[in-house]
C-alpha positions in Angstrom: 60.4 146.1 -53.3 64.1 145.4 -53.7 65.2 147.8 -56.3 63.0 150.3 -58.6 62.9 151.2 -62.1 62.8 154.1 -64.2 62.3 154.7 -68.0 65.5 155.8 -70.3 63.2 159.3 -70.7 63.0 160.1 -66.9 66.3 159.2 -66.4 67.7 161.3 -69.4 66.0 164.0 -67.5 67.1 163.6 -64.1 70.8 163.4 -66.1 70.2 166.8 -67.8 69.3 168.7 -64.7 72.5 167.3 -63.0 70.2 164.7 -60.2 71.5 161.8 -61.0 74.5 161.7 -57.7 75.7 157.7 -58.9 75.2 156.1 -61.8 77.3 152.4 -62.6 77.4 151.1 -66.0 77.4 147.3 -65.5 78.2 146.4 -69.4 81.8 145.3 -69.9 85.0 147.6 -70.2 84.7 147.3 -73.7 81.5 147.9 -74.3 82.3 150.9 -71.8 85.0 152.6 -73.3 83.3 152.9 -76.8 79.7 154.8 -75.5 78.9 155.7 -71.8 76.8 158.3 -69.6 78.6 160.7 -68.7 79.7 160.5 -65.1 79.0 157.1 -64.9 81.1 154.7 -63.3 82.1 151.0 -64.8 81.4 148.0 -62.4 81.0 145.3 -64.9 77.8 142.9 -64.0 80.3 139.4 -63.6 82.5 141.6 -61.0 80.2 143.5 -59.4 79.4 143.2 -55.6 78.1 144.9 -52.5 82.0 145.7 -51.3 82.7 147.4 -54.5 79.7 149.6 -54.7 80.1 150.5 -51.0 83.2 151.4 -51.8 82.3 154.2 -54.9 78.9 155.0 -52.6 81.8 156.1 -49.9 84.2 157.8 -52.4 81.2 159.7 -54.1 80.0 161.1 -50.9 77.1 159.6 -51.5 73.9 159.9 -48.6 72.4 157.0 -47.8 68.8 158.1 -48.7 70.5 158.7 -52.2 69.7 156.4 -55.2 72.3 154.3 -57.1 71.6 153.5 -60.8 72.1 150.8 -63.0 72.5 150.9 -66.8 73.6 148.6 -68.9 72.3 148.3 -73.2 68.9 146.8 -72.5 68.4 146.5 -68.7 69.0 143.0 -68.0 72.6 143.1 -66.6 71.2 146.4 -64.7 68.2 144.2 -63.4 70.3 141.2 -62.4 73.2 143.3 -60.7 70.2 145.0 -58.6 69.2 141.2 -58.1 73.2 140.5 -56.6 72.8 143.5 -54.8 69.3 144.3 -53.7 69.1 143.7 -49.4 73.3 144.4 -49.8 73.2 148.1 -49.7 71.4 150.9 -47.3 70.8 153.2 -50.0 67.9 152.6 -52.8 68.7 151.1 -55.6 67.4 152.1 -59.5 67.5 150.2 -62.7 67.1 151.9 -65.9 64.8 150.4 -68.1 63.2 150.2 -71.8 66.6 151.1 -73.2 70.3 151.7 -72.0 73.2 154.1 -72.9 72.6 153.7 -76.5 69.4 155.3 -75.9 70.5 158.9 -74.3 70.8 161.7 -76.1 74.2 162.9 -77.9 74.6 165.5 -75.4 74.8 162.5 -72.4 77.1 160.7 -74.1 81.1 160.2 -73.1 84.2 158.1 -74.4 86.5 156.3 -72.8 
């Protein structure tokens, strides 16, 4: 498998307990700015590459048996920037699926 998945509940969850370690929002800056998960990191789906995520894996300290995750509104862009980046990156990647930001509770919620 290239990628995995997990349900907007579990990862709601894993956000509440503090186990999510990298989460990239691949909607546009726009889209962004008005509604994000907190802690989140924009990488917008038509920019986003292997370099750049290395990158924020290295800046975040991130292991590399630890998972990145994807979110977008829906879980397409999430599903097709795991597509770009799937066989790219040593550490696991995660899309969120069956909903997006829009979908977390109040309490998950930041602005730009």
């Amino acid at each position: 498998m290239k990628y995995s998945t997990i349900s907007i509940a579990d990862f709601s969850h894993k956000c509440q307990i503090g186990s999510i370690p990298l989460c990239i929002d691949v909607r546009n800056p726009d889209e962004f700015s008005s509604c994000h998960c907190r802690g989140s990191h924009n990488l917008p789906l038509p920019t986003i590459d292997a370099q750049g995520v290395k990158k924020l894996v290295a800046d975040t300290g991130l292991d590399q048996d630890q998972t990145v995750y994807l979110i977008c509104a829906a879980g397409t862009r999430s599903q097709m920037a795991a597509e770009k980046l799937a066989g790219e990156l040593s550490n696991p990647i995660c899309i969120v699926s069956g909903g997006g930001v829009g979908d977390l509770g109040p309490d998950l919620h930041a602005r730009s």
